[in-house]
C-alpha positions as a Markdown table, in Angstrom:
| # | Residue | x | y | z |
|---|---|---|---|---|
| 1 | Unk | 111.2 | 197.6 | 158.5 |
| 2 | Unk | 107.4 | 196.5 | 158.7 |
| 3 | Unk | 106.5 | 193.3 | 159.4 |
| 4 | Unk | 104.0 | 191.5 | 157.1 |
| 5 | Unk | 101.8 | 188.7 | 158.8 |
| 6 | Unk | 101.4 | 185.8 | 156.3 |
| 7 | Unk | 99.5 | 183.4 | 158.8 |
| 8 | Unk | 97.6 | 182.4 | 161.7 |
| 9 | Unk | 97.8 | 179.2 | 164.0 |
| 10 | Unk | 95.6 | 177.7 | 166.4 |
| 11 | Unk | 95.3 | 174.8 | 168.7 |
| 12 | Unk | 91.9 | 173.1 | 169.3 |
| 13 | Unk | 91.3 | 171.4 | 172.5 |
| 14 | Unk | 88.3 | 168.3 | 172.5 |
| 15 | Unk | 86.6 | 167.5 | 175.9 |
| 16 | Unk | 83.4 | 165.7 | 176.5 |
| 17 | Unk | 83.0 | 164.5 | 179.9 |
| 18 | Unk | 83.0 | 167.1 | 183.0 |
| 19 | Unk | 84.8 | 165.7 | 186.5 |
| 20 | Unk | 81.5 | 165.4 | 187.3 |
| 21 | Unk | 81.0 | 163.4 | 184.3 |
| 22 | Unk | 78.3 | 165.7 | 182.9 |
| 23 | Unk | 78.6 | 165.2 | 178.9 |
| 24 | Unk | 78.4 | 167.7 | 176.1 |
| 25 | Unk | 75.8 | 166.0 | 174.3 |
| 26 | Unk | 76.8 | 167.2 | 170.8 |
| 27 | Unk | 80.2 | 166.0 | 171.0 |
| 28 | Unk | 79.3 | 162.0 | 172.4 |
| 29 | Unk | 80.7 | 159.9 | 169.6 |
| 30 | Unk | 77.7 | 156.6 | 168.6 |
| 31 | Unk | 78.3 | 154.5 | 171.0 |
| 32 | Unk | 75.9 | 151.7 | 171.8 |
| 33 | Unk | 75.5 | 150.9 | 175.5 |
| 34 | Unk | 77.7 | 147.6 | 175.1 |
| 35 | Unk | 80.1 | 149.4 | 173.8 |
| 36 | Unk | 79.7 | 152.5 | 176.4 |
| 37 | Unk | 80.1 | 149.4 | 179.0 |
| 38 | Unk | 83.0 | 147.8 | 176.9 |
| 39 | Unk | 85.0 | 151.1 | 177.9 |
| 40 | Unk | 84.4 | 150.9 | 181.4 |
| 41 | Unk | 85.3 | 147.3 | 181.4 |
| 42 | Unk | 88.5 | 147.6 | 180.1 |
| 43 | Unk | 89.4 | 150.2 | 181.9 |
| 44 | Unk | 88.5 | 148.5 | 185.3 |
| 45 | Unk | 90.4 | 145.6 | 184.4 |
| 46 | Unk | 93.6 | 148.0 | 183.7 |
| 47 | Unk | 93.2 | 149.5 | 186.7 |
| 48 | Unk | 92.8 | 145.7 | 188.4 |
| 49 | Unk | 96.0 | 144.7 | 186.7 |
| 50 | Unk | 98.0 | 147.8 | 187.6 |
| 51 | Unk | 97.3 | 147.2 | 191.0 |
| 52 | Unk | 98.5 | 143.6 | 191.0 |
| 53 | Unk | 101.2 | 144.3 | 188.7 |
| 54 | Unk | 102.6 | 146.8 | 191.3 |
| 55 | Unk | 102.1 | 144.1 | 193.6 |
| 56 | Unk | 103.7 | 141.4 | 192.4 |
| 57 | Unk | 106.6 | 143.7 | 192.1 |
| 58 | Unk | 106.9 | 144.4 | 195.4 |
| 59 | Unk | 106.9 | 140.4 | 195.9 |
| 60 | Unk | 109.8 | 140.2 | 193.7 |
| 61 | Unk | 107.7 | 138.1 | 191.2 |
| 62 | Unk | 108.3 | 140.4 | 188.3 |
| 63 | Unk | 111.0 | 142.9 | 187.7 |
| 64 | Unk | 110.8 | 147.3 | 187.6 |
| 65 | Unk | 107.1 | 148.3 | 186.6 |
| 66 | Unk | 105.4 | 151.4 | 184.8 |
| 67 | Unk | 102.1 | 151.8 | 186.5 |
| 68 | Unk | 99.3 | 153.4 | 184.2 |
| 69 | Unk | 96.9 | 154.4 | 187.4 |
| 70 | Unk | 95.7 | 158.0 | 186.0 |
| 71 | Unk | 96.0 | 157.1 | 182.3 |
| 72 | Unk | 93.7 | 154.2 | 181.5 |
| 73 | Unk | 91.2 | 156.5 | 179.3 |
| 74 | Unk | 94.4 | 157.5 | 177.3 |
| 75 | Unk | 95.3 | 153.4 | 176.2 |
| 76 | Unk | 92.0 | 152.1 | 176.5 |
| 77 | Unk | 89.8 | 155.4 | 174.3 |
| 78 | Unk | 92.4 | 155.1 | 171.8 |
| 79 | Unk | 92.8 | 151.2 | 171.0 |
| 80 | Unk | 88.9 | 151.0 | 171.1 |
| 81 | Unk | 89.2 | 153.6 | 168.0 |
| 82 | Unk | 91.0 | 151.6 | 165.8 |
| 83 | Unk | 91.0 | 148.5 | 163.3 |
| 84 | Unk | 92.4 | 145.4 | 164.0 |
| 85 | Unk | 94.5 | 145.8 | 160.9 |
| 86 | Unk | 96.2 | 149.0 | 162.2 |
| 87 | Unk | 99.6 | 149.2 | 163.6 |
| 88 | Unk | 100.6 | 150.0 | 167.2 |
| 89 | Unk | 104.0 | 151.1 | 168.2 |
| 90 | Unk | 104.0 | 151.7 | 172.2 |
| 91 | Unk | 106.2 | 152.7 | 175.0 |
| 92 | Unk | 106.3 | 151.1 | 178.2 |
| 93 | Unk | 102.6 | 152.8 | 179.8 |
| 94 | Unk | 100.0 | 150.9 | 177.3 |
| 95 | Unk | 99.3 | 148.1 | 178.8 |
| 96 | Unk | 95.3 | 148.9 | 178.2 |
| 97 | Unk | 96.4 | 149.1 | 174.4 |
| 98 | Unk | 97.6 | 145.8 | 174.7 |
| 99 | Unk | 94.5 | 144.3 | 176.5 |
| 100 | Unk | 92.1 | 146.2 | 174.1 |
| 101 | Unk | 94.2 | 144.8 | 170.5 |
| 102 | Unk | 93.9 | 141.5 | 172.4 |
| 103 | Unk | 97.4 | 140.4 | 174.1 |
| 104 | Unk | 96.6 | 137.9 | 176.6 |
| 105 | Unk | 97.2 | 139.0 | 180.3 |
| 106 | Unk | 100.6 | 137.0 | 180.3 |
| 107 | Unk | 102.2 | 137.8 | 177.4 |
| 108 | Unk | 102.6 | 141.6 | 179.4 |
| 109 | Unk | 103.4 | 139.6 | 182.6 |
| 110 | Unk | 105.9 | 137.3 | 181.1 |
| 111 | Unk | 107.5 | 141.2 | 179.4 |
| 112 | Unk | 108.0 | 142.8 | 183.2 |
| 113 | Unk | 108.7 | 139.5 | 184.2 |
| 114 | Unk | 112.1 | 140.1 | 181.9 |
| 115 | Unk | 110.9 | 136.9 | 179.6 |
| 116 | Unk | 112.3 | 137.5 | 176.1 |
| 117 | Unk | 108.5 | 135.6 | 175.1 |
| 118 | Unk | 106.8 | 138.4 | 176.9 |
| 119 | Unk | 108.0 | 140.5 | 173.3 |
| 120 | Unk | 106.7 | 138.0 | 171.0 |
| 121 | Unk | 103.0 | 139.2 | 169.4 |
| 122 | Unk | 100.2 | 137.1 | 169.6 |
| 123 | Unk | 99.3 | 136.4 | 166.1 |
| 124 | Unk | 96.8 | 138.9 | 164.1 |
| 125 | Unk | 97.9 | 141.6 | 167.0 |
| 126 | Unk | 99.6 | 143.9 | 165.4 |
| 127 | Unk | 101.1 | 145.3 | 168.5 |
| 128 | Unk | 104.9 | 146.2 | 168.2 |
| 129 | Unk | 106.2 | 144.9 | 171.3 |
| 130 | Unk | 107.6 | 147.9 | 174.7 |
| 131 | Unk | 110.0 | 150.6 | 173.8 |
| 132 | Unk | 112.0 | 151.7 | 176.9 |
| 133 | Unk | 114.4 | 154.2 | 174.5 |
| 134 | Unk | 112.7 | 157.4 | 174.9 |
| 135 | Unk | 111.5 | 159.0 | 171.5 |
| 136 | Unk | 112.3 | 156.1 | 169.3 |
| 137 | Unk | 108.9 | 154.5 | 168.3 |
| 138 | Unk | 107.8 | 157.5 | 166.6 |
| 139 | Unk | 110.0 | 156.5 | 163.8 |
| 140 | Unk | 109.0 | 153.5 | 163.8 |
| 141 | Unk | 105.7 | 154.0 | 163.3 |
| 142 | Unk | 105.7 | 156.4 | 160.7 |
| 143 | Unk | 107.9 | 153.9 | 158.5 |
| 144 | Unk | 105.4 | 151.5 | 158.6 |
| 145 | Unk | 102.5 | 153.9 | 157.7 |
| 146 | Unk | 104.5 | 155.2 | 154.9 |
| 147 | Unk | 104.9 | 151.5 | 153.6 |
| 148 | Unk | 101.4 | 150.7 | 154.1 |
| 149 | Unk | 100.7 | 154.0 | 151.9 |
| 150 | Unk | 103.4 | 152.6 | 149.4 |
| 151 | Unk | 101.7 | 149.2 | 149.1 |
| 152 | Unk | 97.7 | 150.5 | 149.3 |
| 153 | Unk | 97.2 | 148.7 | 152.7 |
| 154 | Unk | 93.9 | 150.2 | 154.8 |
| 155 | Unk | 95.6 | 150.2 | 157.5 |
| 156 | Unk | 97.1 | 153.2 | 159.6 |
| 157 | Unk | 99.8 | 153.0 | 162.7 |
| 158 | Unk | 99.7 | 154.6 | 166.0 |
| 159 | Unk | 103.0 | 155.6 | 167.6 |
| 160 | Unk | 102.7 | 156.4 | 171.4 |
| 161 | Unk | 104.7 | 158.3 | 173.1 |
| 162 | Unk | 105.8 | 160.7 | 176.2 |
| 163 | Unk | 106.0 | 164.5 | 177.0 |
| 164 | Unk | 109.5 | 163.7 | 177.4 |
| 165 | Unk | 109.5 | 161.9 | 174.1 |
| 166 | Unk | 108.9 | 165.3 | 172.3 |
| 167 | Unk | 112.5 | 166.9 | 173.7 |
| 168 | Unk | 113.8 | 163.5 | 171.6 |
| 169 | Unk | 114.9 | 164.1 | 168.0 |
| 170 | Unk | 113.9 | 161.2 | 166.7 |
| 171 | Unk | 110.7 | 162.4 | 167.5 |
| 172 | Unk | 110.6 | 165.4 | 165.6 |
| 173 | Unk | 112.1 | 164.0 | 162.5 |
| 174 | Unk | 108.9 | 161.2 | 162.7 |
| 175 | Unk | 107.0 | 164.3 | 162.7 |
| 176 | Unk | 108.5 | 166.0 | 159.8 |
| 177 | Unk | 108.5 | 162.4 | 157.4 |
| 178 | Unk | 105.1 | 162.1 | 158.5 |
| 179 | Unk | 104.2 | 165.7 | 157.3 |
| 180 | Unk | 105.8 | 165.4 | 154.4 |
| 181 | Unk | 104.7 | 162.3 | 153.1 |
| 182 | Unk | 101.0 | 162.6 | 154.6 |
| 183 | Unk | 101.3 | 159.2 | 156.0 |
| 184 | Unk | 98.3 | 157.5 | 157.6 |
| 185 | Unk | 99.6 | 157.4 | 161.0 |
| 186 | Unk | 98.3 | 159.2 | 164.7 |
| 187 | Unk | 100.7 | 159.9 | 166.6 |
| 188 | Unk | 100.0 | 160.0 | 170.5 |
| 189 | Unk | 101.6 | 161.6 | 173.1 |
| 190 | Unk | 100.0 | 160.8 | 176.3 |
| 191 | Unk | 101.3 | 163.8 | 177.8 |
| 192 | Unk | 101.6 | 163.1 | 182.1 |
| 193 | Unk | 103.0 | 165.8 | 183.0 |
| 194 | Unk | 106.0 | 164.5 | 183.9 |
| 195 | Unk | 109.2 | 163.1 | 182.0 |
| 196 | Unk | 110.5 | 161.0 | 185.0 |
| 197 | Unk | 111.0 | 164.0 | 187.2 |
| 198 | Unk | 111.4 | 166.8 | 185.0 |
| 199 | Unk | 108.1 | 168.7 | 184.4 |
| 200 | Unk | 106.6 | 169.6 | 181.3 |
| 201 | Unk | 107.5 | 173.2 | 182.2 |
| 202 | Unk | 111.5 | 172.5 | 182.0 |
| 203 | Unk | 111.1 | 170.6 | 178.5 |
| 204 | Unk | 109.2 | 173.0 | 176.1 |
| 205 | Unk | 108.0 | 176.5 | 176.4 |
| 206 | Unk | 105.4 | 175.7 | 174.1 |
| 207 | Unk | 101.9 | 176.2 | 175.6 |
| 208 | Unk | 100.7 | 172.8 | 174.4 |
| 209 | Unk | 102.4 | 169.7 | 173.0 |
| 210 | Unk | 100.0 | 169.6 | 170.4 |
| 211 | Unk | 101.0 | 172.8 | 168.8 |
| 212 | Unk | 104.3 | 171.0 | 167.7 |
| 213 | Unk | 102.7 | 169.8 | 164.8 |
| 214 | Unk | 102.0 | 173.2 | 162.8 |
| 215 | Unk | 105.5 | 173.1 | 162.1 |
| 216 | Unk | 105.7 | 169.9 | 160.5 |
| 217 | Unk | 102.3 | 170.6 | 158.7 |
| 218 | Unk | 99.7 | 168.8 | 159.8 |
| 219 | Unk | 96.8 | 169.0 | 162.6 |
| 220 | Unk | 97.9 | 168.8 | 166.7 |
| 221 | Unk | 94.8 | 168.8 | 169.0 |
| 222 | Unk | 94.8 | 168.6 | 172.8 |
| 223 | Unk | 92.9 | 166.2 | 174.2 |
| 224 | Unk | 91.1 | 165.7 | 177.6 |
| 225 | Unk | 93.4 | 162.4 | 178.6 |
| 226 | Unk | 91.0 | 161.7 | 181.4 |
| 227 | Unk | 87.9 | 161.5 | 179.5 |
| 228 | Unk | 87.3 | 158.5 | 177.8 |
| 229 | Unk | 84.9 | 159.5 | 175.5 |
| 230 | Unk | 87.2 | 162.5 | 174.4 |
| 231 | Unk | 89.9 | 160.5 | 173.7 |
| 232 | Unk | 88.3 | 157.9 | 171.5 |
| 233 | Unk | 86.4 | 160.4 | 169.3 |
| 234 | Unk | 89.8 | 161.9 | 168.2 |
| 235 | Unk | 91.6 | 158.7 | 167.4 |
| 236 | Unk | 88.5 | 157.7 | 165.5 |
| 237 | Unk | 88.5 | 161.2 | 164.0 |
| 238 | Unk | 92.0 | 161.2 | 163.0 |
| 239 | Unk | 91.9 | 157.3 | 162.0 |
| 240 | Unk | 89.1 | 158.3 | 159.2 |
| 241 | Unk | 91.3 | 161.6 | 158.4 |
| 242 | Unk | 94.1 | 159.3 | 157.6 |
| 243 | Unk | 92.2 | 155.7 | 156.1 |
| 244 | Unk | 90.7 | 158.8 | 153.8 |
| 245 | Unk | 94.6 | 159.9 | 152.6 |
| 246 | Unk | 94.4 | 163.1 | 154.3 |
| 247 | Unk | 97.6 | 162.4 | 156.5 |
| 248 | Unk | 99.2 | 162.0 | 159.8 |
| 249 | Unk | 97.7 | 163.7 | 162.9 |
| 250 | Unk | 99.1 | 165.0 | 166.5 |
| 251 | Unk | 97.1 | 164.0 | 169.7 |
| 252 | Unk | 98.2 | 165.6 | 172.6 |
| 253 | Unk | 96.5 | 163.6 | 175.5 |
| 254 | Unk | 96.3 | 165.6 | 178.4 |
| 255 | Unk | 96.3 | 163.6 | 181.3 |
| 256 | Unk | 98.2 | 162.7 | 184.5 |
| 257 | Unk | 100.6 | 160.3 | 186.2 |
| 258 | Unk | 98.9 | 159.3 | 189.6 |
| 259 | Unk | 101.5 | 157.0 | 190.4 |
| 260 | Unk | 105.7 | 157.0 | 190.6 |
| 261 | Unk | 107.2 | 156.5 | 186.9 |
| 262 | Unk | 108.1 | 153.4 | 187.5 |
| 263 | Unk | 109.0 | 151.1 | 190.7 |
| 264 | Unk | 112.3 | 152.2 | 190.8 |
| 265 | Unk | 111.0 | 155.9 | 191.1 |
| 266 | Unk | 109.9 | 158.1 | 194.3 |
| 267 | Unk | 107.5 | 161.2 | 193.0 |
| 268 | Unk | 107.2 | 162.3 | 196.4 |
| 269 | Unk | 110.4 | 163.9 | 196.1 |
| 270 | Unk | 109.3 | 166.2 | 193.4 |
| 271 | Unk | 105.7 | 166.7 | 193.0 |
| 272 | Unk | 103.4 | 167.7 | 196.0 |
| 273 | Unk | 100.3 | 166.2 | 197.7 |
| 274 | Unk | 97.9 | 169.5 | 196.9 |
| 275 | Unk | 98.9 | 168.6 | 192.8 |
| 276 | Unk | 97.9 | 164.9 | 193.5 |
| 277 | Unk | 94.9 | 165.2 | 195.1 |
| 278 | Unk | 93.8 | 167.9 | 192.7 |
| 279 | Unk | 94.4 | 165.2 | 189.9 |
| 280 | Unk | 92.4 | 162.7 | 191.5 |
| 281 | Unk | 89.3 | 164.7 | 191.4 |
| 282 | Unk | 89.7 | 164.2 | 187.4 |
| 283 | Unk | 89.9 | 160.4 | 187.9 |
| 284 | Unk | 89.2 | 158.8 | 184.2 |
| 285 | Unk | 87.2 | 155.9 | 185.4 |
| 286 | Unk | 85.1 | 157.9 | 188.4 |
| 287 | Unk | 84.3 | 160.2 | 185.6 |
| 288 | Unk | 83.2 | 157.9 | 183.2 |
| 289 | Unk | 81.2 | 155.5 | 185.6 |
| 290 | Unk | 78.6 | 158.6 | 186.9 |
| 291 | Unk | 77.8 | 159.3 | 183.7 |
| 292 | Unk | 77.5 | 155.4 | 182.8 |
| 293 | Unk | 75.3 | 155.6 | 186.2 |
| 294 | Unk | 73.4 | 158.4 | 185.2 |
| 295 | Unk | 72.5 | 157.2 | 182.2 |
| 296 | Unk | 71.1 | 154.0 | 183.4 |
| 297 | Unk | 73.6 | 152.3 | 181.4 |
| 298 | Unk | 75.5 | 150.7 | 184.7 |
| 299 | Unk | 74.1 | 149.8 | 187.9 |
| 300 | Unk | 76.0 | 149.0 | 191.5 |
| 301 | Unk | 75.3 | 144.9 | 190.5 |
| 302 | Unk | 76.6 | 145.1 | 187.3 |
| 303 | Unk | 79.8 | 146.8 | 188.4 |
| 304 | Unk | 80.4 | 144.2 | 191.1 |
| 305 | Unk | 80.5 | 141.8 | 188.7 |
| 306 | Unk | 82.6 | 143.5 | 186.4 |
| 307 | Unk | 85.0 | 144.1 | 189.1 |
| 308 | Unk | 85.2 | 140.4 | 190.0 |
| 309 | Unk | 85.4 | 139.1 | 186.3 |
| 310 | Unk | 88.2 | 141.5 | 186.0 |
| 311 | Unk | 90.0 | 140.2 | 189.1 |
| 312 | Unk | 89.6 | 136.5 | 188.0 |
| 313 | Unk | 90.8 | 137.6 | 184.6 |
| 314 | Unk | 93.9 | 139.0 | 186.1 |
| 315 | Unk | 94.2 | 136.3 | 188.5 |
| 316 | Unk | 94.3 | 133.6 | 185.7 |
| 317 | Unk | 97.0 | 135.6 | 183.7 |
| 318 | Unk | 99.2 | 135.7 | 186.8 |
| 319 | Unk | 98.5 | 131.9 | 187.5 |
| 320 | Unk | 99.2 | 131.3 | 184.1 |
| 321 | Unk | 102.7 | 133.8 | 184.0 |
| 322 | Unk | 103.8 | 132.0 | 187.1 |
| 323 | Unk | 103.3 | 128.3 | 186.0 |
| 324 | Unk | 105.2 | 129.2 | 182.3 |
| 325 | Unk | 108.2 | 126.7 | 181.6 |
| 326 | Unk | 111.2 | 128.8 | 183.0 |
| 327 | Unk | 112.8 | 130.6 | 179.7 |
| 328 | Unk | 115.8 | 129.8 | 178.1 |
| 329 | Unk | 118.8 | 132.3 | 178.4 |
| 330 | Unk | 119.6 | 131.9 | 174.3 |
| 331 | Unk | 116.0 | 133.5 | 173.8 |
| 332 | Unk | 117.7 | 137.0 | 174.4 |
| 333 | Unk | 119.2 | 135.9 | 170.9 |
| 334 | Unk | 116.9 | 134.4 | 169.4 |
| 335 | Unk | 114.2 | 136.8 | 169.4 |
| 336 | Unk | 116.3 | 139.8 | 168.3 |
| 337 | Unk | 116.0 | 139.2 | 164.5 |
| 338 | Unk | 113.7 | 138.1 | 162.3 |
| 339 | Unk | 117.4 | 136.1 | 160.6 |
| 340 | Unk | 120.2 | 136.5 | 163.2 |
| 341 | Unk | 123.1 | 137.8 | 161.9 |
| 342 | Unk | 126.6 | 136.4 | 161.9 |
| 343 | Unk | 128.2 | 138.4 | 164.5 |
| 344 | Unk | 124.9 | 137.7 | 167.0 |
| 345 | Unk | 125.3 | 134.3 | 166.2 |
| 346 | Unk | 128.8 | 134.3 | 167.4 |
| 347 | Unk | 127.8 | 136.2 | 170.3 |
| 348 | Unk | 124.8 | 133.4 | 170.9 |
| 349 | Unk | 127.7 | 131.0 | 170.5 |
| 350 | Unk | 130.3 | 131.7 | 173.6 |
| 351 | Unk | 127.3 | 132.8 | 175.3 |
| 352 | Unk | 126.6 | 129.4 | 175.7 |
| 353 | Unk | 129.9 | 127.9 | 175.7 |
| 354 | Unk | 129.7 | 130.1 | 178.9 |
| 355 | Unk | 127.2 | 128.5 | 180.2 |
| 356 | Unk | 128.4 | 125.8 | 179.6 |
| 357 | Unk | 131.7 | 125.9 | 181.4 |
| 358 | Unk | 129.9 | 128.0 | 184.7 |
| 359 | Unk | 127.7 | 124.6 | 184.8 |
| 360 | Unk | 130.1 | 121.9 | 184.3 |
| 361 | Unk | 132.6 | 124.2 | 187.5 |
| 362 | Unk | 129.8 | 124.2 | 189.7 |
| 363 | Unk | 130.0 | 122.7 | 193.0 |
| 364 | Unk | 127.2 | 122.1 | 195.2 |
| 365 | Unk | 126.6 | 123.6 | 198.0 |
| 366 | Unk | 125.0 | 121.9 | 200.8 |
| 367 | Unk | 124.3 | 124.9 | 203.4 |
| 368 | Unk | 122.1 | 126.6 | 200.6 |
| 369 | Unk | 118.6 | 126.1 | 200.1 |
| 370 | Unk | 117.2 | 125.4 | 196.1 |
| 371 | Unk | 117.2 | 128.3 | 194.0 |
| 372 | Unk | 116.9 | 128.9 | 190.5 |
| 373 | Unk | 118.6 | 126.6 | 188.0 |
């Protein structure tokens, strides 16, 4: 029996910025040179922080950490796109997000610190607070764009997630509510080529992540995750697509993972150095800061003192996550609900009767130096 072909699909891809960052001058988004500089700036502080973060980990001063080295253009491009009445819904990589919408430097401390406060959003943020379950956000995210649609809100949301997040259900059935009830919401899948260990090439045989979304109806495009520039013209892009009521759309950052997943992780064991060092040649900031150079927009001066307001910016949020009053073991309760519910408050209740007993038992012990209360 013939077969009758009743349509065609096709996946775009959006790039600006060469490795050599060489730009394609008809694609630039306006940019002004503060903002151009703005970028760069929050990028280097990322980086700054990632470094410190991993640091501090190593110290024992906070607990497991997801380092975003490779990734900043991917958190910082798309934050810069967007409104601060907009919705984010993260994961556990977007830190930049956080430092773009305005989280203080602590408040993401004070989170991989294990502080219950580190989960509490600054006021006018708009920032969901981490998602560690893979593929749940998504949901998330397109509920609240549907009720902002509902209630004539100009505001979108922006669910980020994995490669890995896309193997998830939950994921897909975002995808298909968002489809079908064109809501205003972007949803981002900074895809690093790696879920954990398993490569991209073991979850889907799709060619691109961003194809996913034909089948739910609505526009995927593959984005260069390492350029900057790329990746905040297509959240812009698909921010005005969806403010305009023209619905949801799929961004497919391409980009990579230059460090382990997480602290707890060794990518040694299952990635090689040829594929790292290929990857580093595609370096989102190096990329960004020639062209910035070429342009005369930045010059050698001007990044040293970037790079040292970043470090003393960094520096103050750890002085400032290190000299916090110690949290409060009831605040795993407390910050749960917005109203807690009977059988949490029952829970909250023996927790502390716990407590209570393990305190009023304790002996000291003179051999043992202080510790923690």
């Amino acid at each position: 029996m013939p077969l009758t072909k009743i349509a065609d699909f096709g996946v775009s891809r959006l790039s600006i910025l060469d490795e050599n960052g060489k730009a394609d001058e008809k694609l630039l988004p306006k940019l002004t040179n503060p903002q151009f500089l703005d970028l760069f700036t929050w990028m280097t502080l990322l980086r700054i922080f990632d470094d410190k973060a991993l640091k501090l980990q190593r110290q024992g001063r906070i607990g497991t950490y997801a380092s975003s080295l490779g990734q900043e253009a991917c958190t910082v491009g798309s934050a810069f796109a967007l409104k601060p009445q907009d919705w984010t819904f993260p994961t556990f990589r977007e830190h930049g997000m956080f430092f773009v919408r305005g989280t203080p430097i602590v408040k993401v401390l004070q989170y991989w610190g294990g502080d219950e406060r580190g989960s509490q959003s600054t006021s006018d943020v708009n920032c969901f607070p981490v998602s560690i379950p893979v593929g749940s956000q998504p949901l998330h995210a397109v509920g609240c764009a549907m009720a902002m649609q509902l209630k004539k809100k100009d505001a979108i949301a922006v669910g980020y997630f994995g490669d890995g997040g896309t193997s998830e259900g939950d994921t897909l059935e975002a995808m298909n509510f968002a489809g079908v009830f064109q809501a205003p919401v972007i949803l981002i899948c900074q895809n690093n080529q790696y879920a954990i260990s398993e490569p991209r090439s073991l979850q889907t045989r799709a060619q691109t992540i961003a194809q996913k979304a034909i089948a739910f109806g609505f526009e995927g495009i593959q984005v260069d995750g390492n350029d900057v520039l790329a990746v905040y013209k297509a959240t812009l892009d698909a921010a005005e697509k969806a403010r305009a009521g023209k619905g949801p759309t799929l961004l497919e950052f391409f980009t990579y993972r230059m460090g382990d997943h997480t602290t707890a992780d060794d990518s040694t064991r299952y990635r090689t150095k040829e594929e790292l060092e290929m990857w580093r040649k595609k370096d989102p900031i190096l990329r960004l800061r020639m062209y910035l150079m070429a342009q005369g927009i930045l010059f050698p001066q001007m990044e040293e003192k970037i790079i040292a307001e970043c470090v003393a910016l960094v520096e103050k949020g750890v002085s400032d996550y290190e000299n916090m009053p110690a949290p409060q073991p009831s605040d795993m309760f407390d910050y749960l609900y917005k109203e807690m519910p009977p059988a949490l408050a029952e829970q909250k209740r023996n927790f502390l009767s716990f407590l209570s007993t393990q305190k009023n038992n304790a002996q000291p012990n003179k051999t043992e130096g202080p510790g923690f209360p």
